[in-house]
TIMI-901522 format. One record per residue (C-alpha): residue number from 1; residue in one letter; x, y, z. Coordinates in Angstrom, 3 decimals, always signed. Example, Ala and Ser with C-alpha at 12.3 -4.5 7.8 and 13.67 -1.06 7.14 Angstrom:
<recs>
REC  resi  resn        xx        yy        zz
REC     1     A   +12.300    -4.500    +7.800
REC     2     S   +13.670    -1.060    +7.140
</recs>
This chain:
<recs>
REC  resi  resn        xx        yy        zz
REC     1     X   -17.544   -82.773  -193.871
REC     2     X   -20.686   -83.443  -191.494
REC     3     X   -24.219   -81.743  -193.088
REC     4     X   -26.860   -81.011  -190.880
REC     5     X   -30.116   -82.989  -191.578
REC     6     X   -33.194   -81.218  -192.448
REC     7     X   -35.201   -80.702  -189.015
REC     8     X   -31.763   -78.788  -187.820
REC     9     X   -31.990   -76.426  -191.402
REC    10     X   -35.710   -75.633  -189.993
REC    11     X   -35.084   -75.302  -186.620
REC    12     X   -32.224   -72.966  -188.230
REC    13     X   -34.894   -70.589  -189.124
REC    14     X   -36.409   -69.718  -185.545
REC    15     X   -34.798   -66.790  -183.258
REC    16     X   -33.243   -68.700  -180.390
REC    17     X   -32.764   -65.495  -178.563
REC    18     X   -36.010   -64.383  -178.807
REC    19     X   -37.194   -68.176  -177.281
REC    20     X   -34.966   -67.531  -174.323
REC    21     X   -35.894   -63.937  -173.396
REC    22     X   -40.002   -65.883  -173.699
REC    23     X   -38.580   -68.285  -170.930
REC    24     X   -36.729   -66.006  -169.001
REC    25     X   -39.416   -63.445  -168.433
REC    26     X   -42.186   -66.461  -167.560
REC    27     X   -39.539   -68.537  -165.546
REC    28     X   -40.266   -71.138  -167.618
REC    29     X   -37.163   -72.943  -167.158
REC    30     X   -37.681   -73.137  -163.166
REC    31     X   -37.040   -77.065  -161.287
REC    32     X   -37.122   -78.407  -164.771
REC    33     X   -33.377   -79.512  -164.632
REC    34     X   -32.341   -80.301  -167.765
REC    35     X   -35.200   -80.683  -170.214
REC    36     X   -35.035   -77.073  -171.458
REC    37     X   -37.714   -74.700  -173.042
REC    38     X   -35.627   -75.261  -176.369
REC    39     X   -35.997   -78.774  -176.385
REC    40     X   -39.503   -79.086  -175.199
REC    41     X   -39.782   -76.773  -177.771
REC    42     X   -37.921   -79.224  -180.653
REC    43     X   -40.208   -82.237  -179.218
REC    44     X   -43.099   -80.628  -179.913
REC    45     X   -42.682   -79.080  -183.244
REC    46     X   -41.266   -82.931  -184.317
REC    47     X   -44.469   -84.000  -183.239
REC    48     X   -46.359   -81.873  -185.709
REC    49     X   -43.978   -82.114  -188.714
REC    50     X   -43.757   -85.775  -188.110
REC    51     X   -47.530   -86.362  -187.857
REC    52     X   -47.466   -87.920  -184.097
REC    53     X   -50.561   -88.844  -182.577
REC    54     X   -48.909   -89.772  -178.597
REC    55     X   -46.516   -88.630  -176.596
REC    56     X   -45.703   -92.825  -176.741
REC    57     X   -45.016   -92.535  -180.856
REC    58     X   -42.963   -88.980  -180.352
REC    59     X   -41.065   -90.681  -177.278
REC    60     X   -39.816   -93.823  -179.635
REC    61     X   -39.755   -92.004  -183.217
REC    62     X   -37.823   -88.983  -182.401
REC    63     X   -35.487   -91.475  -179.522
REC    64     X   -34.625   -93.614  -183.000
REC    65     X   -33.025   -90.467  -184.150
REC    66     X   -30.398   -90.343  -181.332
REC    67     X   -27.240   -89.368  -183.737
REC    68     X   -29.255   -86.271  -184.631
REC    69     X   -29.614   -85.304  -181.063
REC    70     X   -26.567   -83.465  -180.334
REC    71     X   -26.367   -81.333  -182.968
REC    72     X   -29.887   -80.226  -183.017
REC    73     X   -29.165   -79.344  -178.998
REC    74     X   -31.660   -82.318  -177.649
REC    75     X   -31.226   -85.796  -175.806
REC    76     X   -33.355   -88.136  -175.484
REC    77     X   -37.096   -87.458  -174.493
REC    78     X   -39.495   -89.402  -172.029
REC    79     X   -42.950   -88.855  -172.635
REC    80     X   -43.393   -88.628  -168.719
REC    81     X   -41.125   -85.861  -168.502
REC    82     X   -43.282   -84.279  -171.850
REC    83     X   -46.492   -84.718  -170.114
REC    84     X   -45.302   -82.700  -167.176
REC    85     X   -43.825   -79.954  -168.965
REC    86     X   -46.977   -79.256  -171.377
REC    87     X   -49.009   -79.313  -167.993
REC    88     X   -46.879   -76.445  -166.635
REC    89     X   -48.112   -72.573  -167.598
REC    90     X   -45.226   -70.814  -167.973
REC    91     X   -43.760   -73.051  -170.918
REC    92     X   -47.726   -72.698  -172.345
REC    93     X   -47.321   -68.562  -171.976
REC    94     X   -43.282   -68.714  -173.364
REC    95     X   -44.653   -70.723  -176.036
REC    96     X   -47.291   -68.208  -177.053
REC    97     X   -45.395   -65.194  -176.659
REC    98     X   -42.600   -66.408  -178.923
REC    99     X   -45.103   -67.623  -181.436
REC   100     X   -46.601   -64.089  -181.304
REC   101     X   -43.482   -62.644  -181.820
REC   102     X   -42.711   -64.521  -184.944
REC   103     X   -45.951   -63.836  -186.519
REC   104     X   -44.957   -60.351  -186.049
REC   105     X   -41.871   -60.333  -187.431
REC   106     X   -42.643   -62.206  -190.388
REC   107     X   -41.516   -60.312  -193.965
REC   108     X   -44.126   -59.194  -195.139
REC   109     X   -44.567   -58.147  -199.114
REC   110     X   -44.722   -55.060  -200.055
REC   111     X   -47.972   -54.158  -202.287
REC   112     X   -47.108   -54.533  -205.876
REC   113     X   -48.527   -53.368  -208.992
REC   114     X   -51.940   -54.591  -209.334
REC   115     X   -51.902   -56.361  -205.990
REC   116     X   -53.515   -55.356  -202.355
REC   117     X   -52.972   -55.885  -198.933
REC   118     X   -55.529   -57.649  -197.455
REC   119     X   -56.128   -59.272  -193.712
REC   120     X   -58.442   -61.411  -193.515
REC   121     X   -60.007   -61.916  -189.953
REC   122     X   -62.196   -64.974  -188.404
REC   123     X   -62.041   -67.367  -185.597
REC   124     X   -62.479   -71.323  -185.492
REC   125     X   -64.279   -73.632  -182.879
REC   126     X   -61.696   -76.592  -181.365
REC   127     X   -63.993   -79.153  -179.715
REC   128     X   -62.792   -80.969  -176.343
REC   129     X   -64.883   -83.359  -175.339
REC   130     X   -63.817   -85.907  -171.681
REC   131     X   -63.678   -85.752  -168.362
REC   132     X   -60.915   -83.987  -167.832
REC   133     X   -61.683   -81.309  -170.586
REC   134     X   -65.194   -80.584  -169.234
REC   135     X   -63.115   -79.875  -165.595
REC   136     X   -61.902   -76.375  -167.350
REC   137     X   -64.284   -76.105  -170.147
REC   138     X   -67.808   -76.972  -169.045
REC   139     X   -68.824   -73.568  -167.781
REC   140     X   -67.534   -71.417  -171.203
REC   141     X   -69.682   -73.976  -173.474
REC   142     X   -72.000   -72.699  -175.752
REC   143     X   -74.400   -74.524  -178.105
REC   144     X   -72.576   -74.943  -181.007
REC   145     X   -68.927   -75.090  -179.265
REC   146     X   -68.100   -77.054  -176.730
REC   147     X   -64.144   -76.537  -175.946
REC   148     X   -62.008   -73.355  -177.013
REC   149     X   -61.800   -70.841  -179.969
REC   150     X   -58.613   -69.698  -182.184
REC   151     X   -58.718   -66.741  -183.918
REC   152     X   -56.739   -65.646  -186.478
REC   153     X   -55.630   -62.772  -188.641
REC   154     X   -54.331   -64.129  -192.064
REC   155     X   -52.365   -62.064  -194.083
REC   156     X   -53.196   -62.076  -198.297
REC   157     X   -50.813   -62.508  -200.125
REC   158     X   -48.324   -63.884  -197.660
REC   159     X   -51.071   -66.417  -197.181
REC   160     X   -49.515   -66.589  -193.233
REC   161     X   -51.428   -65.643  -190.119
REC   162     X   -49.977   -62.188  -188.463
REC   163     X   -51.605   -62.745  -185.119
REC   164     X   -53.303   -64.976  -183.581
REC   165     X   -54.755   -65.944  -180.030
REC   166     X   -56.746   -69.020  -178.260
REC   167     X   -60.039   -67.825  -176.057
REC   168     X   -62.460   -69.554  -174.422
REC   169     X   -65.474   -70.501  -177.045
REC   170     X   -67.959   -68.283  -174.980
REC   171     X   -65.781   -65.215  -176.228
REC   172     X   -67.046   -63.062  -178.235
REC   173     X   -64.986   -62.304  -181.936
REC   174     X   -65.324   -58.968  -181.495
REC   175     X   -63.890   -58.462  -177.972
REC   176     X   -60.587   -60.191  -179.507
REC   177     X   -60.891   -57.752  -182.676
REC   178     X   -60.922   -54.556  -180.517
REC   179     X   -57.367   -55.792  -179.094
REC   180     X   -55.504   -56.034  -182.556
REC   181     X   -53.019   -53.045  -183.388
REC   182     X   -54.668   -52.102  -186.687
REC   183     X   -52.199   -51.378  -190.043
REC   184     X   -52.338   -48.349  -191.723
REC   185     X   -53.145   -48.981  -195.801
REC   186     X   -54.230   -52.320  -195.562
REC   187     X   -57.892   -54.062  -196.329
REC   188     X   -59.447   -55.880  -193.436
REC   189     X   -62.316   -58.601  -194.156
REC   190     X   -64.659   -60.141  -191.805
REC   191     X   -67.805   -61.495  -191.202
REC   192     X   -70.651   -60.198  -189.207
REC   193     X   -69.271   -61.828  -186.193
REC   194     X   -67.343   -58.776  -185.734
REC   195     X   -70.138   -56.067  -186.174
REC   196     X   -69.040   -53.302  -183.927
REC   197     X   -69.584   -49.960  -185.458
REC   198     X   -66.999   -48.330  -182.782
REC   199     X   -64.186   -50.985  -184.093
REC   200     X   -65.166   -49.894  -187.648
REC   201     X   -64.644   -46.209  -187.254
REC   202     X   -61.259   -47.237  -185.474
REC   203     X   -60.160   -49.151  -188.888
REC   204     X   -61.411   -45.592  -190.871
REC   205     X   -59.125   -43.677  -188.528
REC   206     X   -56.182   -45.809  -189.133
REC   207     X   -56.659   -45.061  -193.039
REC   208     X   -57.175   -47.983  -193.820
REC   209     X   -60.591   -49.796  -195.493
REC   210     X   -63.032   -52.954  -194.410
REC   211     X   -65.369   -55.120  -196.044
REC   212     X   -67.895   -56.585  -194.171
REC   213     X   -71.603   -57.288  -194.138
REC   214     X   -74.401   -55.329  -192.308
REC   215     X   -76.748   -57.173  -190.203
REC   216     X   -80.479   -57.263  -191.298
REC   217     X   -81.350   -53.991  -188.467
REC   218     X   -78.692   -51.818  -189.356
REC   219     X   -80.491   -48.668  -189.904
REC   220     X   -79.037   -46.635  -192.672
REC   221     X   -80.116   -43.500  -194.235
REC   222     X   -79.307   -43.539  -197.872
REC   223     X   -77.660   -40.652  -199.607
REC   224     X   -76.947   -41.684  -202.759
REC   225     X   -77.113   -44.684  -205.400
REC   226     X   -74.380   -45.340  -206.987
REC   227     X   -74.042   -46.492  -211.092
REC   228     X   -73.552   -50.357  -211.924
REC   229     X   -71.030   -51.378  -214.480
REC   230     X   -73.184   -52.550  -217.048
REC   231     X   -70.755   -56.393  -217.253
REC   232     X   -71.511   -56.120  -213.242
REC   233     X   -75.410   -56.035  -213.501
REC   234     X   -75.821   -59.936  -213.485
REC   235     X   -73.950   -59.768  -209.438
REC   236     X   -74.736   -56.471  -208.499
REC   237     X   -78.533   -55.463  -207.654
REC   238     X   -77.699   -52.171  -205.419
REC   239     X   -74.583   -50.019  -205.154
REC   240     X   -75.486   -47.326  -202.276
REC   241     X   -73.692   -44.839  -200.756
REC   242     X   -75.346   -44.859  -197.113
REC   243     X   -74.684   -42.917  -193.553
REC   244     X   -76.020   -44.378  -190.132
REC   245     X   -79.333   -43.151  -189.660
REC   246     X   -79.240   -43.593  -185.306
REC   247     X   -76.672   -42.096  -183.704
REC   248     X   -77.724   -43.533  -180.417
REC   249     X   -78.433   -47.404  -180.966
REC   250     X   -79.906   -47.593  -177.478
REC   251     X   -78.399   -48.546  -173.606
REC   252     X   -76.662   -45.552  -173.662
REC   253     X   -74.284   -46.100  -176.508
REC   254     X   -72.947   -43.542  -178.817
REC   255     X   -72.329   -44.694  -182.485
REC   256     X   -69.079   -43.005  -183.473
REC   257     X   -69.222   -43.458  -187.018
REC   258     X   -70.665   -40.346  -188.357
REC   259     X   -68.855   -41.742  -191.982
REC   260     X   -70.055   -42.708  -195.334
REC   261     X   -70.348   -45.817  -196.705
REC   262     X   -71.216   -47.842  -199.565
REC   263     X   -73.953   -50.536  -199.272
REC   264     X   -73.272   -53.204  -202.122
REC   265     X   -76.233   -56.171  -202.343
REC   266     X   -74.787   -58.922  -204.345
REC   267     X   -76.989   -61.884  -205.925
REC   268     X   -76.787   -65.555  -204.731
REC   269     X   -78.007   -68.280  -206.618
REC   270     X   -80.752   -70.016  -204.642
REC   271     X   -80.044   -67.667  -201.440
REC   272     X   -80.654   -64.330  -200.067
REC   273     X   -78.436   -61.384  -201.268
REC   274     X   -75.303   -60.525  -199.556
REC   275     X   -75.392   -56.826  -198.202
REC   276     X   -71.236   -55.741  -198.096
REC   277     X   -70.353   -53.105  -195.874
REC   278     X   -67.582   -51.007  -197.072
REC   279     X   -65.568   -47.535  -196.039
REC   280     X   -63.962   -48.306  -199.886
REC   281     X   -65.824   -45.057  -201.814
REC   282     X   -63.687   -45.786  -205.216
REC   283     X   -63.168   -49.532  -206.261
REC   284     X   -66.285   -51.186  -208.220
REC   285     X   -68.696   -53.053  -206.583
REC   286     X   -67.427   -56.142  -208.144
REC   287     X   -64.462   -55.304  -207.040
REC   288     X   -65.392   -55.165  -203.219
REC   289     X   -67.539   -58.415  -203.845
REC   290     X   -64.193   -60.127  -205.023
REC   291     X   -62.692   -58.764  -201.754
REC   292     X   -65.200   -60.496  -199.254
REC   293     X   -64.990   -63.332  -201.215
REC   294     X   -61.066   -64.346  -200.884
REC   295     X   -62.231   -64.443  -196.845
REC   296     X   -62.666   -68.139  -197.870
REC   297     X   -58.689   -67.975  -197.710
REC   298     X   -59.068   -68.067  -193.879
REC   299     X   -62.046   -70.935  -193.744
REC   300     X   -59.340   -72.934  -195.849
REC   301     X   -56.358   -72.362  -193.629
REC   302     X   -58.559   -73.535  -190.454
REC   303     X   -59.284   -76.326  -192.420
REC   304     X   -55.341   -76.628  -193.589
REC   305     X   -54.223   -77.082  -190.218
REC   306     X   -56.569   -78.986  -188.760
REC   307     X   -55.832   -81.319  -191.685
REC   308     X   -52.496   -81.711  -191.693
REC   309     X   -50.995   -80.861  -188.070
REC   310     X   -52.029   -82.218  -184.970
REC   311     X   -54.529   -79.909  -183.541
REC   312     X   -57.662   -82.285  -183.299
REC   313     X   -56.431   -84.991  -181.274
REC   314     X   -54.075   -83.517  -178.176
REC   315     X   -51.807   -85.401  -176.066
REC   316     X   -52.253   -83.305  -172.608
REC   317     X   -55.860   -82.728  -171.254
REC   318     X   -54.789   -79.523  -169.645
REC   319     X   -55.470   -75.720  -170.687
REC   320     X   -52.167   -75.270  -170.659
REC   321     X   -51.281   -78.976  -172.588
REC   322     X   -54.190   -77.613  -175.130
REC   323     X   -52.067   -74.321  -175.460
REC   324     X   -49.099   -75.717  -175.836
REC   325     X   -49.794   -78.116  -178.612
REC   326     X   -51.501   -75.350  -180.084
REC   327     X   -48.881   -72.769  -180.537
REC   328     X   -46.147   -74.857  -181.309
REC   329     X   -48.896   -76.007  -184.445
REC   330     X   -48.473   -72.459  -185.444
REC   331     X   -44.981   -72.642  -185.283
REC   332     X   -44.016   -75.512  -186.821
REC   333     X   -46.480   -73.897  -190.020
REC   334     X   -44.213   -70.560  -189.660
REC   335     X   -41.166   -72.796  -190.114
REC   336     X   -42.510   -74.930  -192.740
REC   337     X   -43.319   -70.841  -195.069
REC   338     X   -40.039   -69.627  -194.173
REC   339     X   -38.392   -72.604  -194.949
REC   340     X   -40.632   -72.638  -198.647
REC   341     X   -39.144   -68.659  -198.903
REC   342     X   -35.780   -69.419  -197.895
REC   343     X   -35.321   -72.027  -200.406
REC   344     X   -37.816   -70.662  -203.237
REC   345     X   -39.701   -73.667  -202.991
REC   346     X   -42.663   -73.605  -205.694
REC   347     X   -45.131   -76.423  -204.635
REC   348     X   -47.862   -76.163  -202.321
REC   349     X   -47.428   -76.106  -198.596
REC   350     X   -49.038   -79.397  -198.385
REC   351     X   -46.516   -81.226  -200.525
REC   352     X   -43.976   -79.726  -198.873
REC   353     X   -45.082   -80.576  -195.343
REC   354     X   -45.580   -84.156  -196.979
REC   355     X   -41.831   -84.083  -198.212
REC   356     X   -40.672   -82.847  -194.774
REC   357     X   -42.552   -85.284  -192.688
REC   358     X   -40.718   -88.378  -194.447
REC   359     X   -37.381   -86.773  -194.656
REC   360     X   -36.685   -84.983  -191.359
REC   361     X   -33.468   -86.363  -190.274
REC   362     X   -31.889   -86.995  -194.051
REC   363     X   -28.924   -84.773  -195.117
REC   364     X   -29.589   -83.536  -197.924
REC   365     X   -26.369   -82.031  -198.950
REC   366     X   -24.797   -85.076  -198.141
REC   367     X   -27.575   -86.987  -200.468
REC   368     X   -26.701   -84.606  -202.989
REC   369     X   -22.823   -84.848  -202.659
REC   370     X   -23.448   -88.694  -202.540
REC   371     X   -25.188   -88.764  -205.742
REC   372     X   -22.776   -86.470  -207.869
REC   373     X   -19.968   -89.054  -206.709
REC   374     X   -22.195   -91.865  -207.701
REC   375     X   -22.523   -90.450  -211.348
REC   376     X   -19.010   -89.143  -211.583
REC   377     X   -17.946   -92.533  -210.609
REC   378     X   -20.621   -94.202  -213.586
REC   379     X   -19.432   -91.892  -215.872
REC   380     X   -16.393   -93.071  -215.637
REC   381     X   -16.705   -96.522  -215.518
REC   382     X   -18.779   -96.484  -219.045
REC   383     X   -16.149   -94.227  -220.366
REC   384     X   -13.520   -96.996  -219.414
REC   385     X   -15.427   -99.935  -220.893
REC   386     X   -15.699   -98.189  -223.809
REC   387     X   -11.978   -97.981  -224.176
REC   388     X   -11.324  -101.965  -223.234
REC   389     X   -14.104  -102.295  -226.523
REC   390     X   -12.897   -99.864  -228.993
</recs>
């Protein structure tokens, strides 16, 4: 009986359907003849599991494979034909919509005893640095990025981004921020990139808390200070319960949040305090310090990714190349947790990506089946000689 090798199980996991309707609604699929969305898709998600660098090394590796082509609904691939089809923005905006779509409809677990619900929210700097980049990229440059920005929102404990997007690195956080549809009952965390007392408000309104950090001008009128544990003392200097003292911060703006909240200063060694922001009137200031301090979750995923798929070096010099290789990073990460879920795999993501990357086209059903023949076959063998001996 054939068994499917291990790429086709992944590729097993993605919603076709929801891929076509993507291409159909961009036209995606127009004068491209045969090289389809799906298997542009499959190239490019081989390249990431498979640790490419070139379209040259994903054009001969993944053409060595041919006996795996048919059944994972591919031919052959030419990394001319590649190059062309990265370049073009509809695949770039099919790609993104159906990686959107996933992130959305990922499982998400529900809050158990003991455990919260927590999104954690940041954005990371992707230099691009050549000619060709700096045709597209010069004039959104900053001083510390020079190339585009991702931003993510990371859901704890799935540990799996829920949204994501790719601006230029001019953009401010907060202007992507403001576009998110906010959950009800969950705890978001961010830094003071996204200081924007209007987007606060709209995360009290949605019941749900923050925990953030005030900027050094904030000016706050406080109302009451609040009792330290006495175990917390050593991390907590001030616990405050505080209200916006200017209603009007200038430039005819209107602060919004007429709220209170709690001003927490926790103690650094060797640096200033952090002041914490937070609409959370009933969990301990340690507590809330604990809170801001798992948004190192999302510095280590940036760094996860950039690591281990191939998001630093790209093989199109394009926006939409750039956008492509991108996305289909995020998906091929999406495939590799559902894949961990489906199969109640234990070890780390990193492992398992390391498995996967050396064992994409084995069978491993058929490795399996192999093996119990091989013993069955031993077994009986020794239990033969032992008869000729006895």
């Amino acid at each position: 009986m054939f068994r499917i090798c291990r790429f086709a199980e992944l590729l097993k996991l993605l919603p076709r359907g929801q891929l076509n309707q993507a291409i159909e609604q961009h036209q995606a699929e127009e004068n491209t003849k045969s090289f389809t969305g799906w298997r542009h898709l499959v190239a490019m998600v081989y390249l990431q599991l498979s640790g490419q660098k070139t379209l040259r090394t994903l054009e001969q590796g993944f053409n060595a494979q041919s006996s795996h082509h048919y059944h994972l609904d591919c031919q052959a691939v030419h990394r001319s034909t590649l190059a062309e089809a990265n370049a073009n923005e509809r695949r770039a905006k099919a790609f993104e919509q159906f990686a959107k779509q996933l992130m959305g409809q990922l499982p998400r677990k529900l809050a158990a005893e003991g455990q919260e619900l927590m999104r954690l929210l940041d954005s990371s700097s992707i230099t691009l640095r050549g000619r060709k980049y700096d045709e597209w990229v010069k004039h959104t440059r900053t001083k510390r990025a020079r190339g585009i920005k991702l931003h993510m929102l990371l859901g704890i404990p799935e540990q799996v981004p829920l949204a994501a997007s790719i601006t230029a690195a001019n953009v401010n956080d907060i202007e992507y921020a403001s576009q998110l549809e906010l959950e009800s009952g969950v705890i978001y965390v961010f830094d003071k990139g996204y200081c924007s007392y209007s987007w606060w408000w709209k995360i009290e309104q949605t019941a749900s808390r923050f925990v953030t950090r005030f900027k050094h001008n904030a000016k706050l009128e406080v109302l009451e200070q609040c009792r330290i544990a006495q175990n917390a003392r050593h991390s907590i200097l001030k616990d405050e319960r505080v209200r916006f003292a200017n209603k009007h911060p200038g430039g005819k703006r209107r602060n919004p949040y007429t709220g209170v909240m709690r001003r927490i200063e926790v103690a650094r060694e060797g640096k200033p305090p952090l002041v914490l922001a937070t609409n959370d009137l009933k969990s301990s200031a340690m507590k809330i310090a604990e809170r801001y301090k798992a948004r190192w979750q999302i510095e280590l995923f940036f760094k996860w990714i950039k690591q281990h798929l191939c998001i630093k070096r790209f093989v199109g010099e394009s926006y939409s190349a750039v956008r492509v290789q991108l996305f289909t990073a995020l998906i091929a990460y999406l495939m590799v947790w559902m894949y961990a879920k489906a199969n109640n795999i234990k070890t780390s993501l990193w492992l398992l990506l390391a498995e996967l990357s050396s064992t994409l086209f084995q069978r491993p059903q058929l490795e399996r089946a192999r093996h119990q023949r091989w013993r069955e076959q031993r077994s009986d063998f020794l239990s033969r000689q032992a008869a000729i001996f006895t």
